[in-house]
N, C-alpha and C positions, 0 to 999 in steps of 0.2 A: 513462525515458530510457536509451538505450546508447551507447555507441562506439564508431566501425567505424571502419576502413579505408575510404582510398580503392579506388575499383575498379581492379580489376588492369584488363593491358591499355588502361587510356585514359588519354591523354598527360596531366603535370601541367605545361604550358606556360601560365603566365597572358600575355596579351598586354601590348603597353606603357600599351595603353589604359587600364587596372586606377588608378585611383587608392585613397589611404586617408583617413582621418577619423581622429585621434586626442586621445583628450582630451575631448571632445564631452562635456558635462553632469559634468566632473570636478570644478569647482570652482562653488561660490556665496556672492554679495557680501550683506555684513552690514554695518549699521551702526554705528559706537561710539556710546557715551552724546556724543563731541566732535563729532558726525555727520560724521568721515569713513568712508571706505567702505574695508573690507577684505574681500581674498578667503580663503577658506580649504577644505582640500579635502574632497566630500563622498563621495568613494568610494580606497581605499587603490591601487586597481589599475583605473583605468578601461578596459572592451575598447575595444582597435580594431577600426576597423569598414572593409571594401573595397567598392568595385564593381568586381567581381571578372569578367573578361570573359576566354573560353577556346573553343576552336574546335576541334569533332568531327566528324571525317571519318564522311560517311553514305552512300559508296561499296561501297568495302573490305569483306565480310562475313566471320567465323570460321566454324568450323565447323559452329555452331549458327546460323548464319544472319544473326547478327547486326552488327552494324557497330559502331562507337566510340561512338557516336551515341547507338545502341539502349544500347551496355551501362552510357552512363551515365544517362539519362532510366529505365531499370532501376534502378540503383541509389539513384537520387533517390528515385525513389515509393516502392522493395519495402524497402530496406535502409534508407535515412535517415529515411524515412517524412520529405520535406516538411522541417517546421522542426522538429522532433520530436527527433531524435539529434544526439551532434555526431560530427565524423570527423576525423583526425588528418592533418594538412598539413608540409608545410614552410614555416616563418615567414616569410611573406609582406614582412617587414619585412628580409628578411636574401636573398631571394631565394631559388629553388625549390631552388637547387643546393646549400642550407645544410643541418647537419647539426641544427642547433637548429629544435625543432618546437615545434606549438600547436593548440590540440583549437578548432576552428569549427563555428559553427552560421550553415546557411544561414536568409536571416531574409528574409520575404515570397517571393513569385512568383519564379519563375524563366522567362527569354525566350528561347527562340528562333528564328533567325530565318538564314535561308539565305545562304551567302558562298562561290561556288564550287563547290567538290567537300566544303565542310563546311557542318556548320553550329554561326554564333556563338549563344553560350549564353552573357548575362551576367542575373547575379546578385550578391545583397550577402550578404558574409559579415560574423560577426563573430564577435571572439576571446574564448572565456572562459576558457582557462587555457595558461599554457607549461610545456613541462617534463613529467613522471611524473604518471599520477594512481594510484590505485588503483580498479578497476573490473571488474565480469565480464563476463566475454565470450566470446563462441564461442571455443575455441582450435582453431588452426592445426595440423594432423599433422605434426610433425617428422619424418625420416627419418635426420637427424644432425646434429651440429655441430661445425664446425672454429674451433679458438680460435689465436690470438696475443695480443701483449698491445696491448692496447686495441679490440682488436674482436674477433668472434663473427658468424663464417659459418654463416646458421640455413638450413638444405636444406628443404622442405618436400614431403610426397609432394603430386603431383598440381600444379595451378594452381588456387589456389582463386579465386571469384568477386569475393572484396573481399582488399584487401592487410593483410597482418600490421600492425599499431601493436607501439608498448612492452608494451602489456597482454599483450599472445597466447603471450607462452611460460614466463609467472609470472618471478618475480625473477633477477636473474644471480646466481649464486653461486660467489666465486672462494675454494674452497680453506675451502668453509661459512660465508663471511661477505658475507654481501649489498653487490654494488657499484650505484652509480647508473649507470644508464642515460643516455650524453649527446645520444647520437644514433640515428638510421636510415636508412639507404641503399635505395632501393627498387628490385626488379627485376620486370619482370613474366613471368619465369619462373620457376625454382624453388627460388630462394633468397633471401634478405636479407642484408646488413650491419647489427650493430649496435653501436655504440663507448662504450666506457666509458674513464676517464681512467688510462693507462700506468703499471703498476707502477715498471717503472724502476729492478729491484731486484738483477737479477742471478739469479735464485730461480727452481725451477722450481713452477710454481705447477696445480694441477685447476680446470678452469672446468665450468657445469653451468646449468642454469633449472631453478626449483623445480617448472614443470609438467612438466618430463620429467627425472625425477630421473637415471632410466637409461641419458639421452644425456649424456657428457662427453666432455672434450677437453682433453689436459694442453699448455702451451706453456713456454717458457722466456723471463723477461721481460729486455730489453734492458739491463744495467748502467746509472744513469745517467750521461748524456753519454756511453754508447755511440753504436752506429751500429744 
């Protein structure tokens, strides 16, 4: 199993239609010796689970001929391989616009089915982890990195064919000491946002990712209760 990105280029708009499932098989009833019935939990972190419904325009072609359509039914079969991989979303729970994420595996068949100028594609996802994992993975060609404090302007050369996750440019490293990663901003040209939580110190501080040790970028962090 790997981790990918979504694909660049194809909108990450869920419709209103999308509902969720949470909870499902988290808890089971047991009997006392007094025979009444108590529940109690049988998994620490139950996934939630979508039906998950989103619309790709199969007009529009890029360069390579391809439409929204193509580059995401591409990316189903060659890069997720199916139910195979999982790929890194914005928490569906928080809404697409949130900075807080969670790694999904799409689970059975995927449908679609013509609406327009698109076509609707729904499918059920589900959530097996939030947050940071650690994992390998293709990495992305940096070209630079611009830092302030609490986020990291990652440039990358080219556009590649699936979008950057947490994983793809090794640990943040502010000043040699590893920060957590809170968020990702996604763009589908040639760069990303990604946010860690504000020094706030006054201090002029080197920021860096351990997979491109020889891209850095110094900033000066805001006093707190500055401006």
């Amino acid at each position: 199993m790997s981790y990918v990105g979504w694909p660049t280029k194809v909108n990450r708009n869920v419709l209103s239609s999308t509902d969720a499932t949470v909870g499902e098989n988290a808890t089971k009833e047991d009997s006392l010796e007094t025979g009444k019935k108590r529940s109690k939990l049988t998994v620490s972190n139950a996934p939630k689970k979508f039906n998950v419904s989103m619309r790709f325009n199969y007009v529009e072609k890029d360069s390579k001929g391809l439409t929204e359509k193509d580059r995401f039914w591409n990316w189903y079969e060659r890069v997720l391989h199916y139910s195979v991989n999982e790929f890194q979303f914005p928490d569906l729970m928080y809404g697409i616009d949130s900075e807080k994420l969670c790694w999904y595996r799409i689970t059975g068949a995927v449908n679609g089915t013509k609406s327009g100028l698109d076509q609707e594609i729904k499918m059920t996802w589900e959530s097996s982890y939030e947050g940071e994992i650690e994992a390998d993975e293709d990495p992305v060609t940096v070209s630079r990195i611009e830092a302030v404090d609490g986020a990291i302007t990652v440039f990358y050369s080219g556009i590649p064919a699936v979008s950057p996750t947490t994983n793809s440019f090794g640990a943040l490293l502010i000043d040699g000491v590893q920060k957590q990663l809170t968020g990702i901003k996604y763009f589908d040209g040639d760069r990303c946002y990604l946010y860690f939580v504000k020094l706030a110190d006054g201090q002029n501080h080197e920021a860096h990712f351990s997979g491109y040790p020889e891209l850095t970028d110094s900033f000066t962090a805001a006093s707190q209760g500055g401006n």
